[in-house]
N, C-alpha and C positions, 0 to 999 in steps of 0.2 A: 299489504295495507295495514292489516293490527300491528305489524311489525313497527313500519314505522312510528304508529301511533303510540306503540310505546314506549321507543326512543325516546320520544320525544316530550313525554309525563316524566322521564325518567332524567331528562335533561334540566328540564323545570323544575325539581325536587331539587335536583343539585345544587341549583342557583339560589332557592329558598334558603337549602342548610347554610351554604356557605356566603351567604351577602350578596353574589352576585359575581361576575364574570372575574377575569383575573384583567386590569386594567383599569375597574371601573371606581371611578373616586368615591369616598365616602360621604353621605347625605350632608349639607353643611348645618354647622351646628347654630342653635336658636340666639343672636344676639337682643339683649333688649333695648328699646332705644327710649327708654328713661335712666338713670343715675339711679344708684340706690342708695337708700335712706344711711343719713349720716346717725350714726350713734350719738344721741349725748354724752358727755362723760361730767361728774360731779367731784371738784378738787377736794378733797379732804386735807385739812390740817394735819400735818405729823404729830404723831404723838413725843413727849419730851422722852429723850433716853432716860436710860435708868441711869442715877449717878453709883457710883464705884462703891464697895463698901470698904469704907476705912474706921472703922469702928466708933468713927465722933457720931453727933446727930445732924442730920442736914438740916437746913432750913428751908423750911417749905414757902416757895414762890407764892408773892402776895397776890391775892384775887379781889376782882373787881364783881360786885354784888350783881343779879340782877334788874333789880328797882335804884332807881336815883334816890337824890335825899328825900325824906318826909314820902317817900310811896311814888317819886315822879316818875316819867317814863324816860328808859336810859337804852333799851335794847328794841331791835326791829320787832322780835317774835316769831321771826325769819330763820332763815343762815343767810340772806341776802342782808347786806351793808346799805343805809341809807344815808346821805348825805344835805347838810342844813348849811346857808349860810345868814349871816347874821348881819344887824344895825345897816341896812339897805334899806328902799333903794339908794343907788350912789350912781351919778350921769356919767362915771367915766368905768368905773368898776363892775356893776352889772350888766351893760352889757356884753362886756367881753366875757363876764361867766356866762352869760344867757348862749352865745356865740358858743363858746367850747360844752357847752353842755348838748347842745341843738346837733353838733358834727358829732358827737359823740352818740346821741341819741340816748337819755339817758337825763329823766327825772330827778329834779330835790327839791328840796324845801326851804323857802324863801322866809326868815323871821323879821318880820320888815318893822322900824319904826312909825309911829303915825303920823308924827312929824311930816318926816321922807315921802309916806305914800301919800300925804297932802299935795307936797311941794312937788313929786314925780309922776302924776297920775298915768301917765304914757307908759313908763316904764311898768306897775303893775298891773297895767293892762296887759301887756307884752307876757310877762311871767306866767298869767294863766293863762293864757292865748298859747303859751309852747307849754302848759301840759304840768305844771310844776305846785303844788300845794303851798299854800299861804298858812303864816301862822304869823298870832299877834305877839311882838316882841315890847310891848308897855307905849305910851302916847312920847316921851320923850329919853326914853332907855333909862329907867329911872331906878339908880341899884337901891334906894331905900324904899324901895314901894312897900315891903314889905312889914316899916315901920308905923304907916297910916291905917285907920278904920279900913275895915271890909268895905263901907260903904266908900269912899273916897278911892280904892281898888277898883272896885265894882267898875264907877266910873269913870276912872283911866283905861281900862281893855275896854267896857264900852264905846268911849270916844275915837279910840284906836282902831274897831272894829266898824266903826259908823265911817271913818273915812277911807278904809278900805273900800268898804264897799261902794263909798262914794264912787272912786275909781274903777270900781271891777263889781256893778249893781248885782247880787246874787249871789256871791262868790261864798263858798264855804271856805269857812275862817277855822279849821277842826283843833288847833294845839295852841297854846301857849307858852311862850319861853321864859323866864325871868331874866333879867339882866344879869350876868356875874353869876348867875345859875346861885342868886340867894333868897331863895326859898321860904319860908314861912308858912306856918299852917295856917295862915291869915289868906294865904296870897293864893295857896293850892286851893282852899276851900270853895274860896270864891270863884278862880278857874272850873273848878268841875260842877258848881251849882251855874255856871252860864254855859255847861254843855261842851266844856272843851278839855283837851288834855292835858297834863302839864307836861311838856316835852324837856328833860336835860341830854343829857350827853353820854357815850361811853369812851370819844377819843378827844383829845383836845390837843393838837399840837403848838397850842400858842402862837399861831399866826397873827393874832392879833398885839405880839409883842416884838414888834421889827426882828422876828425869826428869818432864817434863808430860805429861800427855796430848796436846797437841799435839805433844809434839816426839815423843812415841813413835811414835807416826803419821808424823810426817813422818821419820824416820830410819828406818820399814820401806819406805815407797813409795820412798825415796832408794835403798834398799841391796838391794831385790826383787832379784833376776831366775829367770827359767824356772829351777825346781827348787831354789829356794831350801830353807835348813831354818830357821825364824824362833825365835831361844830368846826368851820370855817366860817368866813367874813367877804361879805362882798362890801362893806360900807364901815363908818369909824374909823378910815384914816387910808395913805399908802395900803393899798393891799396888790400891785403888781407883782410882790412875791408869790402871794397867793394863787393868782390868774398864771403866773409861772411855774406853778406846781400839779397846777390842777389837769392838765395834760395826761401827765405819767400816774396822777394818784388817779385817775380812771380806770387806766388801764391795767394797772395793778390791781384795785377792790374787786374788778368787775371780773377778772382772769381767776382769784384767788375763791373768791366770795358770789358773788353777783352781784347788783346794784337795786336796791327797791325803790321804791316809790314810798313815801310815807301820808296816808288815807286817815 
């Protein structure tokens, strides 16, 4: 009787050391049944190679400042790229930007005439209704504004501002654009004593000068970088080149860069 008993402890020990009988499958392994967490990854710009030494002097590539003219604002403050279009609204033009912006998912900034947002009231409804920042672009896109009184200013973004929000009751109005991005210390002054910013540019691909579609494209990917502010035009003429570009220059800033929002 101990005999067997201790066969039998002595059998048991063996199965401990060795995992278990000779046959017997191994425990199955734990799978989890969530997906695990995607890494983000953050695109960095290449840096420029070094050029060759050939004993001349190079010429150092021209830089673009960070403040606009007269102190305006020209970069996000980001590494995300934000995107503005200009002299809108327009009945055939913004909505199709509204439309590829909306599939895209994917905020900008709207510098609308006051004019326009008189005569469109629907459409800047719609703009802050999908998420998008208003900024006053002058009451009739007026490129000498900057040659009248402060007071006579004053009153042009005020009346620009009064029929916004005619349109859109409440709506935060937070930047101003100059027409022609011609500037004035007349014209910034009075912008920032009524609480708002003066917004210019850091990319301009002249789509606003019957440009192609390809080249509009390629004059944003040329002239990108981290915190870019990109002026396009949804309004002031033909702009189907534009609405033909803005597809692929999405997907490029937003791959490259990311996309902001401008607050």
């Amino acid at each position: 009787m101990i005999r067997r008993a201790a066969l039998a402890a002595g059998l048991a020990l063996l199965v401990l050391v060795t995992g278990g009988c000779a046959g017997d499958e191994p425990p199955p392994r734990r799978v989890l049944d969530y997906p695990p967490i995607p890494v983000e990854t953050t695109v960095t710009p290449s840096a420029s190679p070094t050029p060759p030494k050939t004993g001349k002097p190079t010429k150092k590539p021209a830089t673009r400042g960070t403040v606009g003219p007269l102190n305006t604002v020209r970069l996000t403050g980001a590494r995300g790229v934000a995107l503005t279009f200009d002299d809108g609204p327009h009945p055939e033009w913004t909505p199709k930007v509204l439309d590829i912006l909306r599939r895209a998912k994917v905020r900008a900034t709207f510098c609308v005439v006051g004019v326009k947002a008189r005569k469109y009231p629907a459409l800047m409804a719609r703009i802050v209704r999908e998420g998008h920042t208003v900024c006053n672009h002058s009451w009739n896109h007026d490129l000498q504004l900057g040659k009248k009184t402060n007071a006579q200013i004053r009153e042009d973004l005020l009346r620009t501002n009064r029929e916004i929000r005619r349109a859109v009751p409440g709506v935060r109005v937070p930047h101003y654009r100059q027409p022609g991005g011609k500037w004035t210390p007349g014209i910034v002054a009075v912008v920032r004593d009524m609480g708002m910013q003066p917004l210019h540019w850091d990319v301009d691909p002249a789509d606003w000068d019957d440009t192609s579609t390809p080249e509009i494209k390629k004059r944003i990917a040329q002239q990108a970088r981290p915190g870019s502010i990109v002026l396009m035009h949804d309004g002031g003429g033909d702009r189907s080149r534009t609405v033909g570009a803005c597809p692929q220059i999405l997907t490029f800033l937003r791959q490259k860069y990311g996309i902001v929002r401008l607050r």
